[in-house]
C-alpha positions as MATLAB code, in Angstrom:
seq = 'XXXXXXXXXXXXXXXXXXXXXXXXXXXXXXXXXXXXXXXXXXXXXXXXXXXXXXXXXXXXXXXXXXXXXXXXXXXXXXXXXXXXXXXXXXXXXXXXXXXXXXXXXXXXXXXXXXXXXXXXXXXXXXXXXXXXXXXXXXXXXXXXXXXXXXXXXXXXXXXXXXXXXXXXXXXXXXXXXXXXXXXXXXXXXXXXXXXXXXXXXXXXXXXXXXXXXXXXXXXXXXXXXXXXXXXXXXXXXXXXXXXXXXXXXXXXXXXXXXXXXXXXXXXXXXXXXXXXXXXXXXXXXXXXXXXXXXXXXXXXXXXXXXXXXXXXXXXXXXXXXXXXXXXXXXXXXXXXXXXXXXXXXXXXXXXXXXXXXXXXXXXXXXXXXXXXXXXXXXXXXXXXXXXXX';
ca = [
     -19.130  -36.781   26.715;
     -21.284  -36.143   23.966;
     -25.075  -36.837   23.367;
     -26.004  -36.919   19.238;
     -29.613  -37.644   20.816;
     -32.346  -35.690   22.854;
     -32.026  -36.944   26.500;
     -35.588  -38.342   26.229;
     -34.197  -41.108   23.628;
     -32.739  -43.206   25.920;
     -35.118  -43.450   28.900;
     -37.887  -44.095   25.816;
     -35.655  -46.982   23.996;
     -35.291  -48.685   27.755;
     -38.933  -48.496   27.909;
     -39.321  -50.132   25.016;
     -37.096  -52.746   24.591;
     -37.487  -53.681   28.476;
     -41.184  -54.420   27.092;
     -40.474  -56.301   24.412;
     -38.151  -58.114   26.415;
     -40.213  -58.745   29.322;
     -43.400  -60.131   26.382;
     -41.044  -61.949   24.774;
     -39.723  -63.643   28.029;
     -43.289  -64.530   29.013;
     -44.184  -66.234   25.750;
     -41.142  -68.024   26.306;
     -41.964  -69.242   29.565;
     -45.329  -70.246   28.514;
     -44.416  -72.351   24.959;
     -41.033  -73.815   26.931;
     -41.401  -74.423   30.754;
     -45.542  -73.952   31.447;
     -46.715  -76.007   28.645;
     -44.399  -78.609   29.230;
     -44.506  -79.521   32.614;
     -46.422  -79.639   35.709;
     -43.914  -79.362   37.880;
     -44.098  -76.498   40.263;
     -40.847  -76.655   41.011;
     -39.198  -76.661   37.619;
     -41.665  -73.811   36.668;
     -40.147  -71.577   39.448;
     -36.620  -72.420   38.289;
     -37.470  -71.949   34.790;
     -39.171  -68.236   35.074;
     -36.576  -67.603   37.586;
     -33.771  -68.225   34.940;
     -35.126  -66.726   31.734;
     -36.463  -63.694   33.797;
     -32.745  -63.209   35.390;
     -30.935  -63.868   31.980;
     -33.292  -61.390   30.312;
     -32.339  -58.850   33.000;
     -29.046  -59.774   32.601;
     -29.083  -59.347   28.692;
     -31.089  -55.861   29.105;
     -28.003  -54.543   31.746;
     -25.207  -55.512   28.980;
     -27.313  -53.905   26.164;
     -28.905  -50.972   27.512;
     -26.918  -49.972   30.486;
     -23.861  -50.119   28.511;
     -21.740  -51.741   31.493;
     -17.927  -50.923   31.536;
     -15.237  -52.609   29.455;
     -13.937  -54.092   32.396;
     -17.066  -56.005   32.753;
     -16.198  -59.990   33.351;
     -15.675  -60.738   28.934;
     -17.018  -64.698   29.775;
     -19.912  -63.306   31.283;
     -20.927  -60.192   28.903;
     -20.316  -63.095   26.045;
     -23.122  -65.239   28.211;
     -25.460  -62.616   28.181;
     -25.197  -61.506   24.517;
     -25.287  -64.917   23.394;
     -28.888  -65.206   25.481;
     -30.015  -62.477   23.410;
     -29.506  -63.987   20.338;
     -30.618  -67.780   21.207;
     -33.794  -65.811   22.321;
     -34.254  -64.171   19.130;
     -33.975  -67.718   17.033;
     -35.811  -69.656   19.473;
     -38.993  -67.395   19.457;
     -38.082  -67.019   15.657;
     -38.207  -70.979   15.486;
     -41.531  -71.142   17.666;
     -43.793  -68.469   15.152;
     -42.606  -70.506   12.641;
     -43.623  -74.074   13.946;
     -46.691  -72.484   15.368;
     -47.979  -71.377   12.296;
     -46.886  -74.728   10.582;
     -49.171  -76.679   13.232;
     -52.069  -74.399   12.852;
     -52.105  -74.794    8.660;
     -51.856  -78.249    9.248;
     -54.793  -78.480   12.001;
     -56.837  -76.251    9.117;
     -56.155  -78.572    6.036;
     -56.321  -81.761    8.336;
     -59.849  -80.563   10.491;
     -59.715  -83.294   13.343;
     -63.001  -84.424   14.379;
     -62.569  -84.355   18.034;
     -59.418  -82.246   20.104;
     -56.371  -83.772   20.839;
     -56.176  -85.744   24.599;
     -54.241  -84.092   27.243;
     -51.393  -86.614   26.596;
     -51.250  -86.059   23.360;
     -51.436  -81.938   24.210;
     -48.476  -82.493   26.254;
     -46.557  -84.311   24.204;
     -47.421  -81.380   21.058;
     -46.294  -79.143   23.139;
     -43.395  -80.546   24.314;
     -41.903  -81.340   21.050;
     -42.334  -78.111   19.629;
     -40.133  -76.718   22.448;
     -37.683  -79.201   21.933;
     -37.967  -78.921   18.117;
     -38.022  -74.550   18.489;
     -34.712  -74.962   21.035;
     -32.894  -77.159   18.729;
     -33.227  -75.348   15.821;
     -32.411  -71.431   17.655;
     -29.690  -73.151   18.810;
     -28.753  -74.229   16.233;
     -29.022  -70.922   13.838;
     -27.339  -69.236   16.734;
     -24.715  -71.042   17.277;
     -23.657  -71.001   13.314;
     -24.079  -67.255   13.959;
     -21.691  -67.055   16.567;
     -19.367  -69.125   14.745;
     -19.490  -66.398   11.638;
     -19.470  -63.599   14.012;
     -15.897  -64.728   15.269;
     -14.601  -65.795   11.786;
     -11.945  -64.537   10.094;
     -13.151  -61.743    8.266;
     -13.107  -61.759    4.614;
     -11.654  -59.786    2.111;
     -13.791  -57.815   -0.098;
     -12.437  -56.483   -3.070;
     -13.428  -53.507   -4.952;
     -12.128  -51.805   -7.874;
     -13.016  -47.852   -8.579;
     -12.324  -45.735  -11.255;
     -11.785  -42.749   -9.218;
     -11.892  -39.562  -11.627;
      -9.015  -37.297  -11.483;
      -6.717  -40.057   -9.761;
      -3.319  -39.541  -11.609;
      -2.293  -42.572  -13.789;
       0.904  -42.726  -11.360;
      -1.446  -43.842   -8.685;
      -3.095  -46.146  -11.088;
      -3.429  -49.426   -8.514;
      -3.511  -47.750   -4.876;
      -4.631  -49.389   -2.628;
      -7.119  -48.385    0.210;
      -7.766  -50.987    2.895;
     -10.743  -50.255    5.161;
     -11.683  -51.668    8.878;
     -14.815  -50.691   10.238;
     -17.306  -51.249   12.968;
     -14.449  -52.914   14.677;
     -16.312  -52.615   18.583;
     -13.697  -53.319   20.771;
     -15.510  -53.125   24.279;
     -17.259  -55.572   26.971;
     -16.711  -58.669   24.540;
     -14.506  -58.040   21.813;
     -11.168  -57.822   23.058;
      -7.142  -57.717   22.438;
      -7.343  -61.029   21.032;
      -9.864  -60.408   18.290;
      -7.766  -56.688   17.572;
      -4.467  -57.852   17.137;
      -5.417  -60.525   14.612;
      -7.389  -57.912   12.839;
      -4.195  -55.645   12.429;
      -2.094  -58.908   11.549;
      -5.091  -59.322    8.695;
      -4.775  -55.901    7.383;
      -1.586  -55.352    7.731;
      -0.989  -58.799    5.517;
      -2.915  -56.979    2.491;
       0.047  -54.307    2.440;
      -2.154  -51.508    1.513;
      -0.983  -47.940    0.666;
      -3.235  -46.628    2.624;
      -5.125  -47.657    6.009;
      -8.809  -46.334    6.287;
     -10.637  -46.983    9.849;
     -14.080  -45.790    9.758;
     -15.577  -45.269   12.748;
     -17.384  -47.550   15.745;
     -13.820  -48.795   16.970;
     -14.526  -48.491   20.563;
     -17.629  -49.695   22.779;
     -15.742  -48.105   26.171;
     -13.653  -45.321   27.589;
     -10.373  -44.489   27.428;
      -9.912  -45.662   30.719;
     -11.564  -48.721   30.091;
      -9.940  -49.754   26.601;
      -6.561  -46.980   26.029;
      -3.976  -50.308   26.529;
      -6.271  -52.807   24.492;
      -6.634  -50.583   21.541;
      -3.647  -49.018   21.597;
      -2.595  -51.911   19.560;
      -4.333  -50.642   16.645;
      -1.285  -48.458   16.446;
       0.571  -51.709   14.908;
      -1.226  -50.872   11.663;
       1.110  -50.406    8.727;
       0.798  -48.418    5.466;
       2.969  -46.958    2.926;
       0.723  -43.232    3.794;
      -0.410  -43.990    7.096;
      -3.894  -45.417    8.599;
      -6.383  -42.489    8.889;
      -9.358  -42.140   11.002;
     -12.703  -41.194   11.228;
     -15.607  -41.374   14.467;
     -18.262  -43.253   14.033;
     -21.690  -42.907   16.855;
     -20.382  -45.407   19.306;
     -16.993  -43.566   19.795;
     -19.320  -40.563   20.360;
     -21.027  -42.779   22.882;
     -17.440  -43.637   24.458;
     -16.315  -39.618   24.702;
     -15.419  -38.612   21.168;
     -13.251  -35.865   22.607;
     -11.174  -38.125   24.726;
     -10.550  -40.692   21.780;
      -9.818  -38.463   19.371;
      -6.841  -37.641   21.638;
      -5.784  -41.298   22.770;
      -5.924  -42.123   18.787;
      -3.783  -39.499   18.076;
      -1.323  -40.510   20.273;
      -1.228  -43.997   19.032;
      -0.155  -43.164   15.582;
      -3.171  -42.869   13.861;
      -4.352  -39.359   11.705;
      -7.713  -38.357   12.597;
      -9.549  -36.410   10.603;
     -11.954  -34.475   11.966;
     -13.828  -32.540    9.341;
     -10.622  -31.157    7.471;
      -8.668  -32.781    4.381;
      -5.003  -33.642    3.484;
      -3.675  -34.349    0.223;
      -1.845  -38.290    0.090;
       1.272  -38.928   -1.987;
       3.354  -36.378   -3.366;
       4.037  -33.747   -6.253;
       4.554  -36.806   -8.784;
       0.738  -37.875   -7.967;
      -1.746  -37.433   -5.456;
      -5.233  -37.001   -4.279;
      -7.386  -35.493   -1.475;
      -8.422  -37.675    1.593;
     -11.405  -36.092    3.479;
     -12.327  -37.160    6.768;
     -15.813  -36.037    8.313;
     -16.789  -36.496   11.985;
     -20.085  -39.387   12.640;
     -23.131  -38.139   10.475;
     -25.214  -38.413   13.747;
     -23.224  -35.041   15.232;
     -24.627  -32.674   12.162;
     -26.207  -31.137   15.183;
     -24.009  -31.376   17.970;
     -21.494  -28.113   18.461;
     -18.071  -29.263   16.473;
     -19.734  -32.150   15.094;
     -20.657  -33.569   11.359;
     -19.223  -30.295    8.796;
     -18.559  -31.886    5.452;
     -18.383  -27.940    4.034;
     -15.593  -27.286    6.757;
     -14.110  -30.469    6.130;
     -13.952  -29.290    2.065;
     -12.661  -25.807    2.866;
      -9.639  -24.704    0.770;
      -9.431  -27.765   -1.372;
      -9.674  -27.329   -5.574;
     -12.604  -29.139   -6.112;
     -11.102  -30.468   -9.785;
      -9.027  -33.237   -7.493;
      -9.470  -36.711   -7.087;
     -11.041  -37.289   -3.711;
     -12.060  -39.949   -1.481;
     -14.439  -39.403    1.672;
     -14.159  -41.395    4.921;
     -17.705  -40.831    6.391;
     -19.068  -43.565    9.077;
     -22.601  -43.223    7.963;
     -23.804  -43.742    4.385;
     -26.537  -41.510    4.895;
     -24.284  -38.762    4.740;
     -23.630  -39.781    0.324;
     -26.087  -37.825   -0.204;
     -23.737  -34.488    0.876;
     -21.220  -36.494   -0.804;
     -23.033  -36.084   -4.558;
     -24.168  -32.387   -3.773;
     -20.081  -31.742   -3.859;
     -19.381  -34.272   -6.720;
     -16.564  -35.943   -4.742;
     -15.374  -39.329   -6.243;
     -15.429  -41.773   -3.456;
     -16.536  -42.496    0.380;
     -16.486  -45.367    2.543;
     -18.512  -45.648    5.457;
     -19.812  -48.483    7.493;
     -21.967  -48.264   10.470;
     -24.752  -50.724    8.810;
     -23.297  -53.473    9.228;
     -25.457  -55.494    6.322;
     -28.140  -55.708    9.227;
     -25.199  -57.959   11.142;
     -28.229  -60.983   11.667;
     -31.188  -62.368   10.206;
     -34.086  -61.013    9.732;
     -32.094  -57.408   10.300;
     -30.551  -57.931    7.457;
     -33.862  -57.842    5.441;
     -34.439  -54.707    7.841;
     -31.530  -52.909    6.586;
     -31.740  -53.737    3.071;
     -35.377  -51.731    3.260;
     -33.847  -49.257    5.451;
     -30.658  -47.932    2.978;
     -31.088  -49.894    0.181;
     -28.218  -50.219   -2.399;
     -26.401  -48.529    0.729;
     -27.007  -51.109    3.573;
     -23.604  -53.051    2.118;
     -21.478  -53.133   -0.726;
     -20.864  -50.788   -3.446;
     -23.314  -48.612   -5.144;
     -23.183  -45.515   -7.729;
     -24.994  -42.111   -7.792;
     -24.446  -39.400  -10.921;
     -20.389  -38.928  -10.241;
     -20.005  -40.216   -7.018;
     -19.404  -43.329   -5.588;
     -19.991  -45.442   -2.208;
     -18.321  -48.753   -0.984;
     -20.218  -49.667    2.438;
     -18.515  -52.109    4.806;
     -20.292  -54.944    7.135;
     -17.987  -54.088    9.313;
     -15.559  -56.773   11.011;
     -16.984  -56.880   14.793;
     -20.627  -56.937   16.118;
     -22.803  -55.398   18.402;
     -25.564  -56.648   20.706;
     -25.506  -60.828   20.543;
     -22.005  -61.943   19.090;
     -23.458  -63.828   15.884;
     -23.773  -62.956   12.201;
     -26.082  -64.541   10.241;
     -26.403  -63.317    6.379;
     -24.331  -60.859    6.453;
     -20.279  -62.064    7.566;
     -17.403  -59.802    8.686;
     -15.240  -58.447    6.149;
     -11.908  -56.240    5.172;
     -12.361  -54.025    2.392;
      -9.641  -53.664   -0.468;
     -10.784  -50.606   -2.985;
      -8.183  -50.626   -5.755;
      -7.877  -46.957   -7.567;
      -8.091  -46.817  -11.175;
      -7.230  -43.373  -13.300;
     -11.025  -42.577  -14.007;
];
C-alpha cells in the first residue's frame, strides 16, 4: 500500500484532532451536563457518554476501521461528529448573542442562581435543538438523490460529428464503512438513466480494501456507455491500496487510466481521453505523470483530462489541453467548510471555471466523508455536453 504522505503526517493529524476533540468534548460537557445540573450522578453519565462517543467518532475517523465494520454503528458515530460540530456551532453563536445583549442591557446587579440555572439550561436546550436540527437536514441532503448538473463546453478541436457527446461524471463516490451496496447501485441506475456516451469516474470510489469492498463495488461494473466508463484514482483509493484496485477495477469492466491516453470514437470523429493517476502521488514512484500520460499524442487534438484533484489544472494549461474534470473537493461537503474551500481553491472548489484555453468542471462529488451530512454544498452527477469549439 501506498503512502502520498511523510509517515510523520499521520501520528501529527491524530495528535491534533484527538485535541481538538478532547477541548471540544470538555466545553461540551461544561455548557450541556455541568451547568445544568447538580446531579452527580447524571454528570458521570453525561462525561461518560460524550467522552466514549468522542472516542468512538475519533476510531471511525482516524483509525480508518475496516469496511466490515457494523454500517448502523459507523453511521452512529459519524453522525456524533457532525451533531457535535452544529451543537458547539449553535452554542458560540448563542453565547455571543447573550453577552451583546448583557453589554447593551448593563444589569445593575447579577443574575440569582435560579435564574443562572435556568440561562444556562435553556441555552443547552436551545444550542441542542438547533445542531440537531442543522444536522439532521444535513444528513437528509447527504443521502439525497444526487442531482444532475449540467454543463455545456465548447471543447476546441472536437469534430462537428461529435457535436453533442455526452460525458457523465461520478466522483467522490466513498463506498466504505457507511456507504454501501444500497447507495451504489442506485447511483449506477442514476447514471446509467442519463445514457451518456461516455462514463467518467474520477477518483475517491473506495474507503476500504479489496477484501473488504471487491463484491460491493463490483457492481459499479453495471455502468453503461456507448464508449465505455473510464477511470481515474483519486487519494482515498491510494489510501485503500491503489495497486490492488487498479486490478479489481479492471476486472470489473472498467478502463483505468493510469497516466496514458486513448483516443474515443472512431476514424469518422474522435478525441483524446487522458487519464492521470491522484495529484497527491506526483512524488510517489509510478504515481501523478501528466507528461507520461501525454506521450505520443498530437497535441492539435481535442482532449479531455480526468484528473481527481483540481490542483493539478494548473499542468493542465501549461499543455493547453481543452478539458478536465476532477473532484476531490467536494464544495467543502458542510458548512462552514464550504466557506473553507471556497478560500482554499477558489473558482476551483466546485463548478466550472476557465483559464487562457483550458477548461475545468469540478464535481461535489455524490458520497461524503467523515459525518454523513451535506450542508451547502448537495451531491451531484455531472452531464458535460461537447460542443465543436
Amino acid at each position: 500500500m501506498h503512502s502520498l504522505s511523510p509517515a510523520w503526517i499521520r501520528p501529527l493529524f491524530f495528535l491534533l484532532f484527538s485535541g481538538l476533540l478532547a477541548s471540544v468534548s470538555v466545553y461540551l460537557y461544561r455548557r450541556l451536563i455541568r451547568d445544568v445540573t447538580g446531579h452527580t450522578v447524571l454528570r458521570v453519565v453525561g462525561a461518560g457518554l460524550v467522552v466514549g462517543l468522542s472516542l468512538g467518532a475519533l476510531m471511525l475517523r482516524v483509525l480508518r476501521p475496516r469496511a466490515t465494520f457494523s454500517q448502523s454503528f459507523a453511521v452512529g458515530l459519524a453522525l456524533w461528529m457532525g451533531m457535535l460540530l452544529y451543537t458547539v456551532l449553535s452554542l458560540w453563536v448563542l453565547e455571543l448573542v447573550k453577552v451583546a445583549r448583557a453589554r447593551v442591557a448593563k444589569p445593575e446587579t447579577p443574575p440569582s442562581p435560579e435564574r443562572r440555572l435556568f440561562l444556562s439550561r435553556a441555552l443547552a436546550a436551545s444550542s441542542v435543538a438547533a445542531g440537531g436540527s442543522l444536522a439532521s437536514f444535513g444528513v437528509y441532503r447527504a443521502y439525497s438523490p444526487p442531482s444532475v448538473t449540467e454543463f455545456t463546453v465548447k471543447l476546441p478541436g472536437l469534430p462537428r460529428t461529435l457535436e453533442g457527446y455526452s460525458i457523465v461524471q461520478l466522483s467522490d463516490v466513498h463506498i466504505g464503512p457507511v456507504l454501501r451496496q444500497a447507495f451504489l447501485d442506485d447511483l449506477v441506475e442514476r447514471a446509467n438513466a442519463l445514457k451518456p456516451d461516455l462514463l467518467a469516474v474520477t477518483g475517491d470510489l473506495v474507503d476500504g480494501s479489496v477484501e473488504d469492498l471487491g463484491d460491493i463495488v463490483g457492481r459499479i461494473g453495471r455502468l453503461k456507455a456507448r464508449h465505455g466508463t473510464y477511470f481515474v484514482s483519486g487519494n482515498h483509493d491510494w489510501y485503500a491500496g491503489w495497486d490492488e484496485w487498479s486490478q479489481a477495477l479492471g476486472a470489473m469492466g472498467l478502463t483505468v487510466l493510469r497516466n496514458r491516453w486513448l483516443t474515443i470514437g472512431d476514424a469518422g470523429g474522435s478525441f483524446d481521453l487522458i487519464g492521470v493517476d491522484d495529484y497527491g502521488s506526483r512524488h510517489v514512484a509510478q504515481g501523478y505523470e501528466l507528461s507520461a500520460a501525454l506521450a505520443g499524442r498530437d497535441p492539435g487534438r481535442a482532449s479531455v483530462v480526468l484528473s481527481h484533484q483540481p490542483g493539478s489544472f494548473d499542468d493542465t494549461v501549461k499543455e493547453k489541453l481543452g478539458l478536465q474534470l476532477s473532484g476531490h473537493t467536494h464544495g467543502g461537503q458542510t458548512f462552514p467548510a464550504t466557506g473553507i474551500s471556497s478560500l482554499i481553491w477558489g473558482p476551483r472548489s466546485a463548478g466550472y471555471s476557465r483559464e487562457g484555453d483550458s477548461q475545468l468542471v469540478v464535481s461535489r462529488g455524490c458520497g461524503f466523508v467523515g459525518p454523513p451530512m451535506r450542508l451547502g454544498s448537495p451531491p451531484e452527477l455531472v452531464k458535460v455536453i461537447l460542443t465543436a469549439g
